[in-house]
C-alpha positions as CSV (number, residue, x, y, z in Angstrom):
1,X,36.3,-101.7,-132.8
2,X,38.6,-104.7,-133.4
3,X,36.5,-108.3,-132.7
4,X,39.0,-109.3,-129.9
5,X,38.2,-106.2,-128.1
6,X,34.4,-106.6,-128.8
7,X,35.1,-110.1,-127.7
8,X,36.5,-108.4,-124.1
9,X,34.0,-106.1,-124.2
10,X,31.1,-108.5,-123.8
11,X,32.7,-110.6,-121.0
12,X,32.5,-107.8,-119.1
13,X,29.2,-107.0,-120.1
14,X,28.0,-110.5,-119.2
15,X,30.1,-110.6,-116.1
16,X,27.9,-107.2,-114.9
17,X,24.7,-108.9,-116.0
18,X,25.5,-112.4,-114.2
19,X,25.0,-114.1,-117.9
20,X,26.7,-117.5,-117.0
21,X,26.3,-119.2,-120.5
22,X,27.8,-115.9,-122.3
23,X,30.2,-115.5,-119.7
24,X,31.5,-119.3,-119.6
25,X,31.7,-119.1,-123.9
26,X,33.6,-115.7,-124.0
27,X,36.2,-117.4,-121.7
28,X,37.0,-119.9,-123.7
29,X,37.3,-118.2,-126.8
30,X,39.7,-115.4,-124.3
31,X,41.5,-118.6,-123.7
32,X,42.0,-119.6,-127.2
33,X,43.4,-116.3,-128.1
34,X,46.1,-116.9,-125.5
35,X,47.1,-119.8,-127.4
36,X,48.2,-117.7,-130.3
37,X,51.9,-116.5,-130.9
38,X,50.6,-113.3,-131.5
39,X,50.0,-110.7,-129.0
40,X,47.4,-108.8,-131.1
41,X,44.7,-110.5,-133.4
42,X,43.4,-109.1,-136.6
43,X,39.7,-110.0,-137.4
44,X,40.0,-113.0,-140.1
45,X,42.6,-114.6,-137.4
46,X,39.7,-114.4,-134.4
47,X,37.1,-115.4,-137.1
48,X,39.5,-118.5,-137.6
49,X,39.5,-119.3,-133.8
50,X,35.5,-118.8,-134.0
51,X,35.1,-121.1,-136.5
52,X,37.9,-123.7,-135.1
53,X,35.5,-123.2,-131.4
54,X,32.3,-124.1,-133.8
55,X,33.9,-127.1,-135.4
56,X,34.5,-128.4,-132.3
57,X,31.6,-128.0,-130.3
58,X,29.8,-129.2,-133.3
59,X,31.9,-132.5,-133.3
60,X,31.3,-132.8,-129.9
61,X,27.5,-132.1,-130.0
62,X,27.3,-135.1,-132.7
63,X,28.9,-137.6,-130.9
64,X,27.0,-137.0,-127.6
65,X,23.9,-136.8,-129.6
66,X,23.7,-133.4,-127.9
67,X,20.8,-130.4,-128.6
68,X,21.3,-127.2,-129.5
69,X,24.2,-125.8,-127.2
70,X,24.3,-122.3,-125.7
71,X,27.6,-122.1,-126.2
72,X,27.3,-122.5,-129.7
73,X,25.1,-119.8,-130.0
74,X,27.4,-117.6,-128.4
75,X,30.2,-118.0,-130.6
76,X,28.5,-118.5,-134.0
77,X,27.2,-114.7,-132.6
78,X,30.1,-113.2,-133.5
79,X,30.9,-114.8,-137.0
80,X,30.3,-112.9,-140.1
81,X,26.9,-113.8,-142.4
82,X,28.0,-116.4,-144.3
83,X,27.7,-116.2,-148.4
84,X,25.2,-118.7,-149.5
85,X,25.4,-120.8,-152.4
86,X,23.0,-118.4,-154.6
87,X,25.2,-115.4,-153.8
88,X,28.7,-117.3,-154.4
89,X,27.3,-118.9,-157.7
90,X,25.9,-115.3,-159.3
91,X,29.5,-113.7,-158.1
92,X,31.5,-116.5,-159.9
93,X,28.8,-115.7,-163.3
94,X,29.6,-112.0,-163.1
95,X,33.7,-112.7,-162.4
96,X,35.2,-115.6,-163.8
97,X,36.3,-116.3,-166.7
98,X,36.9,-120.4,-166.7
99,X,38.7,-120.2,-170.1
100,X,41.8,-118.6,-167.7
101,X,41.6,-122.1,-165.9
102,X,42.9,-125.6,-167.0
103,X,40.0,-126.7,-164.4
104,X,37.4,-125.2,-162.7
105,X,38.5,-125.7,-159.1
106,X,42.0,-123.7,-160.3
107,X,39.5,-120.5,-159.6
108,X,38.8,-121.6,-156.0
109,X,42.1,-118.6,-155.0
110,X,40.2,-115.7,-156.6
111,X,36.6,-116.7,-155.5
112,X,38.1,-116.9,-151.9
113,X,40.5,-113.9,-151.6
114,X,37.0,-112.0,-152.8
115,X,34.6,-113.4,-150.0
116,X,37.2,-114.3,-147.2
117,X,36.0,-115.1,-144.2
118,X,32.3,-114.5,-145.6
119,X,32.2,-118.0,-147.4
120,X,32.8,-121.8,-146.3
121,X,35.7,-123.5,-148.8
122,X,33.2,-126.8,-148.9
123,X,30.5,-124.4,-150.1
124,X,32.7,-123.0,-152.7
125,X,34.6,-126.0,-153.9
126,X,30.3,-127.9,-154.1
127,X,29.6,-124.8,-155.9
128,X,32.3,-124.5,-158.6
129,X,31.7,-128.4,-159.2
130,X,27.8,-127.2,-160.2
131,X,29.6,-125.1,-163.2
């Protein structure tokens, strides 16, 4: 099953089970994917909405000097595990050669195609600069 339809899926799941918060998030991301050109979504381009929804909520939670948010929650739920910095620097030791580069940060394309979705570019980038 596709995310998007997942995505459906649990709106109406909430909607049976009168869950406001979960109902009021999957909205909005529902509304977001209106927004797109496209009429169909593949995964990494709902992840990209996700993570554009966390981004801002996060800003927002900041400058109100906001808690934890339900919301949030909700729609960091449906991201994938993110790689952390232990498991992107032993993958980079076992797959990159840095003689191939002129500098390190030239081997941020391969390192990124590998994990996708899976790993932050600020994580990466901090990560190659450790090399």
């Amino acid at each position: 099953m596709k995310l998007r339809e997942k995505i459906k899926k649990d709106l109406t799941d909430a909607m049976k089970a009168k869950d406001e918060d979960k109902k009021q998030a999957l909205r909005v991301v529902i509304g977001e994917f209106g927004r797109s050109d496209k009429k169909e979504l593949e995964d990494d381009e709902v992840i990209q909405i996700l993570k554009k929804l966390v981004k801002s909520e996060t800003e927002v939670l900041k400058t109100t000097g906001g808690a934890e948010s339900a919301f949030l929650t909700i729609i960091e739920s449906y991201l994938p595990k993110t790689a952390s910095e232990e498991e992107i620097a032993e993958w980079i030791r076992r797959n990159i050669d840095f003689t191939e580069y002129k500098n390190k940060m030239q081997a941020m394309r391969p390192i990124m195609t590998h994990f996708g979705a899976a790993a932050d570019g600020n994580t990466v980038k901090k990560v190659l600069e450790s090399f």
